[in-house]
Each structure stands twice: as structure tokens, then as C-alpha cells.
LUMVOBA-259754 format. One record per residue (C-alpha): residue in three letters; x, y, z. Coordinates in steps of 0.02 Angstrom, whole numbers, always signed. Last residue first. Layout:
<dodrens>
<dodren torkol="ALA" east="X" north="Y" up="Z"/>
...
</dodrens>
This chain:
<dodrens>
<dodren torkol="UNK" east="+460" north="+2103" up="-1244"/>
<dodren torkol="UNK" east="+364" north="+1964" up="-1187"/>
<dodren torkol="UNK" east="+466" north="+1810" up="-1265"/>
<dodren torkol="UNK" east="+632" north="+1867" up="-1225"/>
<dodren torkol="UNK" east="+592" north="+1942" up="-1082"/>
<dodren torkol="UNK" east="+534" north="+1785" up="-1010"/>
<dodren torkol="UNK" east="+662" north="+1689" up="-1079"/>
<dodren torkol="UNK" east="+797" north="+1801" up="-979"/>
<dodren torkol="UNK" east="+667" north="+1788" up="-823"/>
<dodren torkol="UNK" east="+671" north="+1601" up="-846"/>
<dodren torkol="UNK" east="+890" north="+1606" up="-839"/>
<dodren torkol="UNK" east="+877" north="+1711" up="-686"/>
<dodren torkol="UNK" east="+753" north="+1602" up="-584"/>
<dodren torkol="UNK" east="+864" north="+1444" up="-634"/>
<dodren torkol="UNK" east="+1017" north="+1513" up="-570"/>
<dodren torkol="UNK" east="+926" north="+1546" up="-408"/>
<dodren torkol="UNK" east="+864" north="+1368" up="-402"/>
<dodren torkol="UNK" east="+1035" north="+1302" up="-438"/>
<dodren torkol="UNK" east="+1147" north="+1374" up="-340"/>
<dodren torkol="UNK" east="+1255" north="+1536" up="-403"/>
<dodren torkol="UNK" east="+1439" north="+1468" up="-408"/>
<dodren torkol="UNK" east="+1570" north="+1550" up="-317"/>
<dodren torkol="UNK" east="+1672" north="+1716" up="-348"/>
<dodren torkol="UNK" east="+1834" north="+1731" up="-423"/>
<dodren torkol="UNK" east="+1762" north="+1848" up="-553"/>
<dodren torkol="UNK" east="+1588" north="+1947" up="-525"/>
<dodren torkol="UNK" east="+1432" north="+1884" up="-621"/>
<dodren torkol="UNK" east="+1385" north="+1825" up="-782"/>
<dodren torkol="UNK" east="+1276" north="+1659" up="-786"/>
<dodren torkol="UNK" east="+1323" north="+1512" up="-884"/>
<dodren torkol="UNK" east="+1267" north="+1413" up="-1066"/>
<dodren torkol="UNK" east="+1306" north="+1286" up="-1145"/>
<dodren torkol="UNK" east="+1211" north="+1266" up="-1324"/>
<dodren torkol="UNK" east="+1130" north="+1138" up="-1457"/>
<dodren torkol="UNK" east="+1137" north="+1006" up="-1291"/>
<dodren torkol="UNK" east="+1215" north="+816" up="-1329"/>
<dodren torkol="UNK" east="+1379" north="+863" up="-1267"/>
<dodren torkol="UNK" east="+1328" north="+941" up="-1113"/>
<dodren torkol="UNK" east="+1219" north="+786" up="-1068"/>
<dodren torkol="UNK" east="+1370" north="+677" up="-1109"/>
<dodren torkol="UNK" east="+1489" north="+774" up="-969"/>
<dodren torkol="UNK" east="+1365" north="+802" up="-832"/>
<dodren torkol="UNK" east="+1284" north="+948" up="-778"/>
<dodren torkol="UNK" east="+1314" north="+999" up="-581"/>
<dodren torkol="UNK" east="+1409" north="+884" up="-490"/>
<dodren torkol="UNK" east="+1350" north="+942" up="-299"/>
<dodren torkol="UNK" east="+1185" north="+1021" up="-338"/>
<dodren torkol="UNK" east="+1141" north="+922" up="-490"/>
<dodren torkol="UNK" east="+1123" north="+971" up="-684"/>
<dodren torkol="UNK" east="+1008" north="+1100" up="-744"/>
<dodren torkol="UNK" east="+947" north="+1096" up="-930"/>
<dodren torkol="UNK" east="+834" north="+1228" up="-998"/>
<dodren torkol="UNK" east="+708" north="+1191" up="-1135"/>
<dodren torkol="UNK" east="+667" north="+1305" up="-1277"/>
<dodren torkol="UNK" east="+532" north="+1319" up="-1418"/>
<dodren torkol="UNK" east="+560" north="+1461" up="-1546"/>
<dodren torkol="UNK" east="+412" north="+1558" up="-1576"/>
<dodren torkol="UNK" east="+480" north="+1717" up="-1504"/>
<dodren torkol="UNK" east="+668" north="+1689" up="-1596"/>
<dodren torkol="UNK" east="+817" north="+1657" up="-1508"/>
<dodren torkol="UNK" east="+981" north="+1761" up="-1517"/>
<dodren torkol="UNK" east="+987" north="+1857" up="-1381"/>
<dodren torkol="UNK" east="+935" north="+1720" up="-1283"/>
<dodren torkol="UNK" east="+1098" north="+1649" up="-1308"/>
<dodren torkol="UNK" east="+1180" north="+1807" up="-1259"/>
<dodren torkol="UNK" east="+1097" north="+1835" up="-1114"/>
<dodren torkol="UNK" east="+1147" north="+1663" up="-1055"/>
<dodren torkol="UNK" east="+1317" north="+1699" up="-1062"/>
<dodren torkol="UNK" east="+1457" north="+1583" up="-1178"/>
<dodren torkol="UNK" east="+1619" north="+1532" up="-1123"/>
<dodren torkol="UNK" east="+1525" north="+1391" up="-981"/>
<dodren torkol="UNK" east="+1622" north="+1344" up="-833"/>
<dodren torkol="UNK" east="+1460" north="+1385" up="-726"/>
<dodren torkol="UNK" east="+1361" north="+1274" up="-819"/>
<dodren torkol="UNK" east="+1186" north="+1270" up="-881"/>
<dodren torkol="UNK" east="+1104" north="+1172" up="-1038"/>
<dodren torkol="UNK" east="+1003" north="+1242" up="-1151"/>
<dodren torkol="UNK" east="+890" north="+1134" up="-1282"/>
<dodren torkol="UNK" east="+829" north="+1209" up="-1419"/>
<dodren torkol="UNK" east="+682" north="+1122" up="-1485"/>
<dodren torkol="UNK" east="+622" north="+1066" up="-1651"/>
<dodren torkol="UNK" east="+551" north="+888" up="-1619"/>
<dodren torkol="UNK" east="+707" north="+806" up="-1632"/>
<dodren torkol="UNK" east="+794" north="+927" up="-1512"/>
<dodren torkol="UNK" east="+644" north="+866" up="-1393"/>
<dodren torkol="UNK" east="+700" north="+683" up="-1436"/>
<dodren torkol="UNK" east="+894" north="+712" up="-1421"/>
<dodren torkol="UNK" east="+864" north="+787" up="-1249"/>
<dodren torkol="UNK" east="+759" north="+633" up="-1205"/>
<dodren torkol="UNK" east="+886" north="+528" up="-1250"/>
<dodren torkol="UNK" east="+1047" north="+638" up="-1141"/>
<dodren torkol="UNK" east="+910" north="+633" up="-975"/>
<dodren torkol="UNK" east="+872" north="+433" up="-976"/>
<dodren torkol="UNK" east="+743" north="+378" up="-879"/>
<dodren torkol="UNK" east="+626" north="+510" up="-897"/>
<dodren torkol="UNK" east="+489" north="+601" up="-809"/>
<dodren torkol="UNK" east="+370" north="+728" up="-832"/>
<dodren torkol="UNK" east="+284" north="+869" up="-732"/>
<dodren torkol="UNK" east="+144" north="+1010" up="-766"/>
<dodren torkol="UNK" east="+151" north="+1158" up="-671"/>
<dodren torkol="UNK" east="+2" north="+1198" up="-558"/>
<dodren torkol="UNK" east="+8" north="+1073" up="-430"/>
<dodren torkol="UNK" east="+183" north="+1097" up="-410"/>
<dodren torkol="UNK" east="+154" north="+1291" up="-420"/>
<dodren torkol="UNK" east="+62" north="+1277" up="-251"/>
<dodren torkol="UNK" east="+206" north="+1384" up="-143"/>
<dodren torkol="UNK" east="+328" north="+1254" up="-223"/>
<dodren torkol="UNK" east="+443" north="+1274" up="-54"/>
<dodren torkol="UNK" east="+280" north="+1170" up="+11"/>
<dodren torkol="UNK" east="+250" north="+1048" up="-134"/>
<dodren torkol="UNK" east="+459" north="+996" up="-115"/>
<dodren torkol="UNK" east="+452" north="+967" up="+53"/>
<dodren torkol="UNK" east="+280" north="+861" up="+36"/>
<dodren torkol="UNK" east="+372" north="+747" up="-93"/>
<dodren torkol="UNK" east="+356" north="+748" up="-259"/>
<dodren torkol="UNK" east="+518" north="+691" up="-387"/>
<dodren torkol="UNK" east="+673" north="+668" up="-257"/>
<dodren torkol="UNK" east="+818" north="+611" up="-413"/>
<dodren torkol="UNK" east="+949" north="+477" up="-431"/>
<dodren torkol="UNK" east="+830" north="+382" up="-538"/>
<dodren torkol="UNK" east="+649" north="+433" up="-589"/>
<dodren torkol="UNK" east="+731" north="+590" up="-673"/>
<dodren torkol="UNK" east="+632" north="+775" up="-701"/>
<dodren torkol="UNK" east="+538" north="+869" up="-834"/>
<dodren torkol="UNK" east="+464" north="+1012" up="-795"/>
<dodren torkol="UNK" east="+321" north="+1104" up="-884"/>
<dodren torkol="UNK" east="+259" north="+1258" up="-954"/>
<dodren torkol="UNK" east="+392" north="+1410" up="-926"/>
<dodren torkol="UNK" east="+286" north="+1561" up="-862"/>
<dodren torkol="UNK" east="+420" north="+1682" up="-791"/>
<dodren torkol="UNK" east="+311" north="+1651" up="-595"/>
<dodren torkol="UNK" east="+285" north="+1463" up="-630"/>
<dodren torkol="UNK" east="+458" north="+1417" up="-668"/>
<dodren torkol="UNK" east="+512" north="+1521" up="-545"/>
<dodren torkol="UNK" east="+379" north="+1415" up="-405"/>
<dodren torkol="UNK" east="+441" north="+1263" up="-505"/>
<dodren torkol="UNK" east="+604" north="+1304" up="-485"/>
<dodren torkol="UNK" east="+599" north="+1360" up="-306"/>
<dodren torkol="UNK" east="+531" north="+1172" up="-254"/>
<dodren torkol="UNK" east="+683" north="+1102" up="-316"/>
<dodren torkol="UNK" east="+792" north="+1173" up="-242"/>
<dodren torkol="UNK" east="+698" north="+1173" up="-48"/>
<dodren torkol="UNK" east="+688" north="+968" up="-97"/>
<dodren torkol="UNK" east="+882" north="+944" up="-122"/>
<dodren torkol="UNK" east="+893" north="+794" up="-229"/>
<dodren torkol="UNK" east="+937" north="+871" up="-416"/>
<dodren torkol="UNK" east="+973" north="+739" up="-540"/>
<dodren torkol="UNK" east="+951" north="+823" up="-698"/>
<dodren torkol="UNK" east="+808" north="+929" up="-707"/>
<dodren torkol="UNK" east="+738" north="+971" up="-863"/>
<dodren torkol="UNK" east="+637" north="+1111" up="-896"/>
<dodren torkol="UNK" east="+508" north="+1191" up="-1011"/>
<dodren torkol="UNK" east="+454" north="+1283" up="-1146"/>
<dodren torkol="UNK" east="+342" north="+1308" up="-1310"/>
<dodren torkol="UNK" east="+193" north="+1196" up="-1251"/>
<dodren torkol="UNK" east="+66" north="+1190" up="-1365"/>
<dodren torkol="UNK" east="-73" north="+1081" up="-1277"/>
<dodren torkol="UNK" east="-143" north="+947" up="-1392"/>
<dodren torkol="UNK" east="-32" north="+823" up="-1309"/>
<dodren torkol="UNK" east="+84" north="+720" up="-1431"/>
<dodren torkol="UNK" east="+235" north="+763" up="-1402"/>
<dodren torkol="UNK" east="+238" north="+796" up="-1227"/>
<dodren torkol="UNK" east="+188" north="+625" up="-1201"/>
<dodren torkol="UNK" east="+369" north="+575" up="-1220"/>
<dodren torkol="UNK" east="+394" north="+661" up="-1074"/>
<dodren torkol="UNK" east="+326" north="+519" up="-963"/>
<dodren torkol="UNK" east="+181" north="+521" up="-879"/>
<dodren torkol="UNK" east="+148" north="+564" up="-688"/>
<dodren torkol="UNK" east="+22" north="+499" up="-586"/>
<dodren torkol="UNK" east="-14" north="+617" up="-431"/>
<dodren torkol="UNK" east="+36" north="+562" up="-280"/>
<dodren torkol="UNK" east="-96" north="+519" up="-152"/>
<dodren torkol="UNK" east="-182" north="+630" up="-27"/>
<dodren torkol="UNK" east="-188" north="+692" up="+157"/>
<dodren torkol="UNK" east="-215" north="+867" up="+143"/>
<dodren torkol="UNK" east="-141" north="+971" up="+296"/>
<dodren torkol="UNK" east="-178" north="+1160" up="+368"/>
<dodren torkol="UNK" east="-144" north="+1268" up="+539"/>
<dodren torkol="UNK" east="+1" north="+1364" up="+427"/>
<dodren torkol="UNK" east="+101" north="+1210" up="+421"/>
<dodren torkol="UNK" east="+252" north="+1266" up="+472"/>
<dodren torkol="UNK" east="+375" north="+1095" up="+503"/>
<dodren torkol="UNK" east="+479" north="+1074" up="+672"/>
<dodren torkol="UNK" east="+497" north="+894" up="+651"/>
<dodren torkol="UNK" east="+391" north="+784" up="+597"/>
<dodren torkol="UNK" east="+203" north="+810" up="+513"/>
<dodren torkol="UNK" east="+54" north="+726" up="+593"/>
<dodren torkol="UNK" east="+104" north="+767" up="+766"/>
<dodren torkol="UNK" east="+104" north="+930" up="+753"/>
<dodren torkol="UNK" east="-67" north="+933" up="+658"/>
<dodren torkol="UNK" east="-130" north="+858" up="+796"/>
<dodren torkol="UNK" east="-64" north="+984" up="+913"/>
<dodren torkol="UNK" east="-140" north="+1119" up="+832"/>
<dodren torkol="UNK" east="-319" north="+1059" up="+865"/>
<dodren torkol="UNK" east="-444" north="+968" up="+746"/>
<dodren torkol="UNK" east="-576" north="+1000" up="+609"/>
<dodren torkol="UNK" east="-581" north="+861" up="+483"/>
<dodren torkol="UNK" east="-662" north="+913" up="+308"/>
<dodren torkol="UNK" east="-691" north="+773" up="+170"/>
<dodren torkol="UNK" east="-685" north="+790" up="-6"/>
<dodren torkol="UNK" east="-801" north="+840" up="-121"/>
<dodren torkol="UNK" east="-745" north="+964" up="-250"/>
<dodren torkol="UNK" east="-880" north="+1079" up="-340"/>
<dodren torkol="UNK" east="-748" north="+1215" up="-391"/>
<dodren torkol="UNK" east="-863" north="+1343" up="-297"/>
<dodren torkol="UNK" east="-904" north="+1243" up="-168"/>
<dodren torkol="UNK" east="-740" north="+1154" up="-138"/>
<dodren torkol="UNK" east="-661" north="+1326" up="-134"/>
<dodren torkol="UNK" east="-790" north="+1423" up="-5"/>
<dodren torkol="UNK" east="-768" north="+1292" up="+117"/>
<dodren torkol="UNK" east="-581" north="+1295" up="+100"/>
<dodren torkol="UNK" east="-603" north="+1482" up="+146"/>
<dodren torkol="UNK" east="-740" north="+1468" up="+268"/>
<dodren torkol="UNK" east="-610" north="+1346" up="+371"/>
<dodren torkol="UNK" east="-470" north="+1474" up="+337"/>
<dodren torkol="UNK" east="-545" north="+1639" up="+424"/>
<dodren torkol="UNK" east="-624" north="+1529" up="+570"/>
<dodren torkol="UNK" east="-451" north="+1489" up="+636"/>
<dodren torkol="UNK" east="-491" north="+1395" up="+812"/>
<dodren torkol="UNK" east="-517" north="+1208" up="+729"/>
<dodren torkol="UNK" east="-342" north="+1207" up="+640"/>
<dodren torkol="UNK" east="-369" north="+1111" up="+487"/>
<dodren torkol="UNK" east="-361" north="+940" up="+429"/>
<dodren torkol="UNK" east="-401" north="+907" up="+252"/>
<dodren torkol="UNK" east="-456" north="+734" up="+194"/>
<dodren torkol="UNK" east="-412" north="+616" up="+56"/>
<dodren torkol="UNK" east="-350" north="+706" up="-82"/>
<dodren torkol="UNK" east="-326" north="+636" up="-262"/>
<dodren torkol="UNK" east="-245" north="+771" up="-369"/>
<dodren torkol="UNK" east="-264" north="+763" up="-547"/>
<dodren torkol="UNK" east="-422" north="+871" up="-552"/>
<dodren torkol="UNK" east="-292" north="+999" up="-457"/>
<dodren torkol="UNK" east="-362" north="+1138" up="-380"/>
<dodren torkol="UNK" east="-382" north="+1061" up="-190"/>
<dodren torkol="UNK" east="-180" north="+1038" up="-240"/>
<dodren torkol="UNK" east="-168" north="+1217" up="-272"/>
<dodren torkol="UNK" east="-260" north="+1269" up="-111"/>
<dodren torkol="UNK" east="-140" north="+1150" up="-7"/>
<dodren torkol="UNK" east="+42" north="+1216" up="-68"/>
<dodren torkol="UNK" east="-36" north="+1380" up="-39"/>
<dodren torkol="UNK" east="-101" north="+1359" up="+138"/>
<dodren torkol="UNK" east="+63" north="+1272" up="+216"/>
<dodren torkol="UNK" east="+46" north="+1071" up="+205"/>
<dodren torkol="UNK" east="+35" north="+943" up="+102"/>
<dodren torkol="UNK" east="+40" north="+740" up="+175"/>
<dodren torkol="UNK" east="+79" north="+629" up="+54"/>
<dodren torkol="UNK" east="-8" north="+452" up="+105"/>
<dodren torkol="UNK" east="+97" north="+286" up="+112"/>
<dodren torkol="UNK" east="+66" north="+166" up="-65"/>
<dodren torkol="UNK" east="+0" north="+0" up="+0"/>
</dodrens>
């Protein structure tokens, strides 16, 4: 039997009530806040979702989650959502123009900002690993901030394939690396509106690895001051959306 995911933090929650994907069990909320209860109330109603209300104390909630977690007085118990694989991408009747890959990223907070910057500079979907990789778990929905639920996600088992296929299909595919000769702004420079583009971001520790780099159109990094660090991932990301975001919007 497949545990239970439990969400927590109010917009992690709300976007997963959202979801037609999403399978919830019950919420739990904090009895003594009469703001939120009439506020879930008022969502199921008007999105005409049934699923069951429990009213309890804070200590329950406490005890649901481990460790010293912030739920906001608010917890869905619920079931993964299915995901597909990116090949699916293909063929959906949705015109997606572009998107992610993650590359073995682990660190839940990381991952969770992408999708929320995903979300915010309006890239359409994320495509992550089933090895070697955390894919949903209730860390990852609450740094999300709902966009998890919002965003769609697909998986792969083989990162440098599946950058062949959407290169196959007419993309550009991006990958980032700190050691990179070429900017970021000045790849984007050189894109087109209509052209579809997906951005490649390699692990925490390793970053992108040696065949995935070879099998992207372009390497790309970040300018900032010499003989300074590495940006981490999830801000990296952020500034490398906004770039496409301009790009497309301006």
C-alpha cells in the first residue's frame, strides 16, 4: 500500500484542492481559525470538489508532520499524482513552447523554487529523473508555494535521450554550467519568439554532466563577479526564466 503525502502550508494545499489530478483524502485544519475553514469551504463549493473536512487542534497537526514543520494550521492527506513520461509531450494537444529538465537534483527546498520560478516567468512544464532524483514529496510541494500542482511534470529515464527527442522535435535545448564561455543573455539574444526552448540543470554537488553537455545545441552560464562561487541552482534557474521571459514578452 502506497503511504499518504501529506501537504501542508495554505498555498501548497489550495493548489492541490485545484488539481483534477490530485486525489485528496481529507483536510485537517486548525479548529480555532475561522478565516481558513470558510475559505476551503468556499473553494470546494465553488470548484464543486467533495472531499472530506476534519476539524482538529494544533497539536494534531504537530504530530502529523515531523519535526519542526510550518504548516500554517492546514494538511491534505492525498496520493501522488500519476505522472507520464515526457514523451507524451509530443503528442498532447497543448502547445507547449518551454520547459525544464532537471538532472538529478535531490535537495527538496531546490527544487521546489524552480517550479515556483518556473511558474512566476511562465515556462510550461518540468521534466525530471525517476533515478537519482526526489520527484514529489511534501518538502518539495511546500517550497513550491502551489506551483507543483500547477506546473505540469514529466519524467525520464534517460536525460541525454530525451534531450535528443525534444531537439528532434524542433527544440533548443540549453544546458547550464558555470564553466561555460558563452552567457545566457547572449543565447537568448539570439532566439526567436516562436522558438521552443528547454533549460537543462544538472545536480547540486556535480552539476551537468559530461554527455548531457555534449548532446545540448548550447552551454550556457551566468555573468557575475570573477573569483566568486557558483550561483545554486534554483537561483540560477530564476535568472535564466526571467531572460526567456523577456525574450518572449518584450
Amino acid at each position: 500500500m502506497t503511504e499518504p503525502l501529506f501537504i501542508y502550508g495554505k498555498h501548497a494545499v489550495f493548489a492541490a484542492i485545484k488539481n483534477p489530478k490530485r486525489k485528496i483524502e481529507e483536510i485537517l485544519v486548525y479548529q480555532d481559525n475561522i478565516e481558513l475553514k470558510n475559505s476551503i469551504q468556499t473553494l470546494l463549493e465553488q470548484i464543486k470538489k467533495k472531499i472530506r473536512l476534519k476539524y482538529v487542534n494544533y497539536k494534531k497537526l504537530d504530530n502529523i508532520l515531523s519535526g519542526d514543520i510550518k504548516h500554517q494550521g492546514l494538511v491534505a492527506k492525498s496520493k501522488k499524482l500519476e505522472i507520464n513520461n515526457y514523451s507524451s509531450i509530443f503528442t498532447s494537444k497543448k502547445r507547449f513552447k518551454s520547459g525544464v529538465i532537471l538532472d538529478r537534483l535531490t535537495d527538496p527546498n531546490n527544487i521546489g523554487a524552480i517550479y515556483r520560478s518556473a511558474k512566476a516567468f511562465g515556462m510550461n512544464f518540468i521534466v525530471n529523473t525517476n533515478k537519482h532524483s526526489v520527484i514529489e514529496n511534501s518538502a518539495i510541494l511546500n517550497s513550491a508555494c502551489g506551483a507543483f500542482d500547477s506546473l505540469q511534470t514529466f519524467t525520464t529515464n534517460n536525460v541525454s535521450n530525451t534531450i535528443k527527442s525534444f531537439i528532434s522535435h524542433d527544440w533548443w535545448t540549453i544546458g547550464l554550467d558555470h564553466e561555460a564561455k558563452t552567457t545566457i543573455d547572449v543565447i537568448i539574444s539570439k532566439m526567436r519568439v516562436r522558438d521552443k526552448l528547454i533549460f537543462v540543470f544538472g545536480s547540486e554537488g556535480k552539476g551537468i554532466r559530461r554527455l548531457i553537455k555534449k548532446n545540448c545545441n548550447f552551454i550556457a552560464g551566468i555573468p557575475n563577479e570573477p573569483y566568486t562561487h557558483s550561483i545554486n541552482v534554483s537561483n540560477a534557474a530564476a535568472i535564466v526564466f526571467y531572460e526567456a521571459f523577456k525574450m518572449k514578452n518584450t
